[in-house]
Structures are given as C-alpha cells and as structure tokens.
C-alpha positions in Angstrom: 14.9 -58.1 -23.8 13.6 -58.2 -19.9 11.0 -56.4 -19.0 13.4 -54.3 -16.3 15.1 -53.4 -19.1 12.1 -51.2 -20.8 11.3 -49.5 -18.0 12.5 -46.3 -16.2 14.9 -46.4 -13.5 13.1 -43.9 -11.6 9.9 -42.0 -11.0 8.7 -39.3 -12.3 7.6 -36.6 -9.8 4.7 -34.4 -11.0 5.7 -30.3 -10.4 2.5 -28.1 -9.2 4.5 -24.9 -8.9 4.3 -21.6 -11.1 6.8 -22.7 -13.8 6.5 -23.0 -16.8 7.5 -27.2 -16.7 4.7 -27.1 -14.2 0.9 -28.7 -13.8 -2.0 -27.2 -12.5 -3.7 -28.5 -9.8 -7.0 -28.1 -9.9 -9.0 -29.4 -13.5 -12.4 -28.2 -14.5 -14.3 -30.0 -17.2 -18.2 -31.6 -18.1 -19.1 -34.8 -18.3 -22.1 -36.0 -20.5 -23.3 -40.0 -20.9 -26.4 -42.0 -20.5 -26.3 -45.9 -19.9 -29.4 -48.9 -20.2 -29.6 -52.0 -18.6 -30.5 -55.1 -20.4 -32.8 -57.4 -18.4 -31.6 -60.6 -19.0 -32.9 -64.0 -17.5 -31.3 -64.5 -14.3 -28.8 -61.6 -14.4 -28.9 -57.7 -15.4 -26.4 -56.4 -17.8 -25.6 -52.3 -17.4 -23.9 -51.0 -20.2 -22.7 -46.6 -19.7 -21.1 -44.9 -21.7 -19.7 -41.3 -20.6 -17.2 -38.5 -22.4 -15.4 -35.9 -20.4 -14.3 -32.8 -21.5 -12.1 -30.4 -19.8 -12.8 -26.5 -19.7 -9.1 -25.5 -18.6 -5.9 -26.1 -19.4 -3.7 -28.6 -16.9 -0.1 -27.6 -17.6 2.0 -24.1 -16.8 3.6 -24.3 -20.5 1.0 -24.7 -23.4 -2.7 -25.2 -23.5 -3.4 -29.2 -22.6 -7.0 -30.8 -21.6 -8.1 -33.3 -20.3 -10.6 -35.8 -22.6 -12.0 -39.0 -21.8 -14.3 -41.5 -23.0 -15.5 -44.1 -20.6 -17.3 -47.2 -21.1 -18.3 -49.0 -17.9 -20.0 -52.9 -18.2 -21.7 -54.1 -15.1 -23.2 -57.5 -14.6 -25.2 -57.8 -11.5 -28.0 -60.3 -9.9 -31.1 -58.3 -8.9 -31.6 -58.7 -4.9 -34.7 -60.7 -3.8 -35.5 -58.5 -0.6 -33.8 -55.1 -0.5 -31.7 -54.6 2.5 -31.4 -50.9 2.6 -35.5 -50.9 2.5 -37.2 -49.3 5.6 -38.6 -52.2 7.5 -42.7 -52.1 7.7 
C-alpha cells in the first residue's frame, strides 16, 4: 500500500452558507492557562499549558464546539543586553 493510495483524490471545500451541510464562520469561545519557566544553567525552559473552550456552535446542522488543549515548550537563551531597551 502507497501512501497515494490512502489519501483523497481531492479537496474538500468548507461551505459557509445557510444550509444545513454548512459551517459558521465566526467561533466564540474562552481560553484559560498559566505557564512557568524553569531557570536552568545556561538556558530557560517555558513550559504553558492552555484549554479552549468554545461558547457557540460551528456547524449549520447539529450543535459542534470547538475544544482544545494546548501545551507549548519553549527553550530560549536569556539576552545579555536587551535590544528593544530605551537607550540612556
């Protein structure tokens, strides 16, 4: 089995009108999270973690929401002379 062979022939095209096979499209939702950053010895290590939650539905034909759970990992060096300070 090729991998051409599992996927679609064609695209499927999204429909935003009023019927009932249809999507809204505009989403409203909240979004909650916190994150830390772990000070490590040469580098910084950001760890956030965030859940959406969507308040309306985004399809025409039954009541769907949007949810998501996001985890986000950043590794970063701290800057020895911020460049986006104002200059004294």
């Amino acid at each position: 089995m090729t991998l051409s062979s599992t996927l679609p022939a064609a695209s499927i095209k999204l429909s935003f009108h009023k019927a009932t096979d249809g999507f809204n499209r505009w989403d409203m939702g909240i979004q909650a999270g916190g994150g830390y950053v772990f000070h490590l010895k040469k580098t910084n290590l950001a760890l956030d973690l965030r859940y959406s939650y969507g308040l309306s539905s985004i399809a025409q034909d039954t009541e769907r929401y949007n949810r998501a759970l996001n985890l986000s990992v950043l590794i970063f060096k701290p800057w020895k002379k911020n460049p986006f300070a104002k200059h004294q």
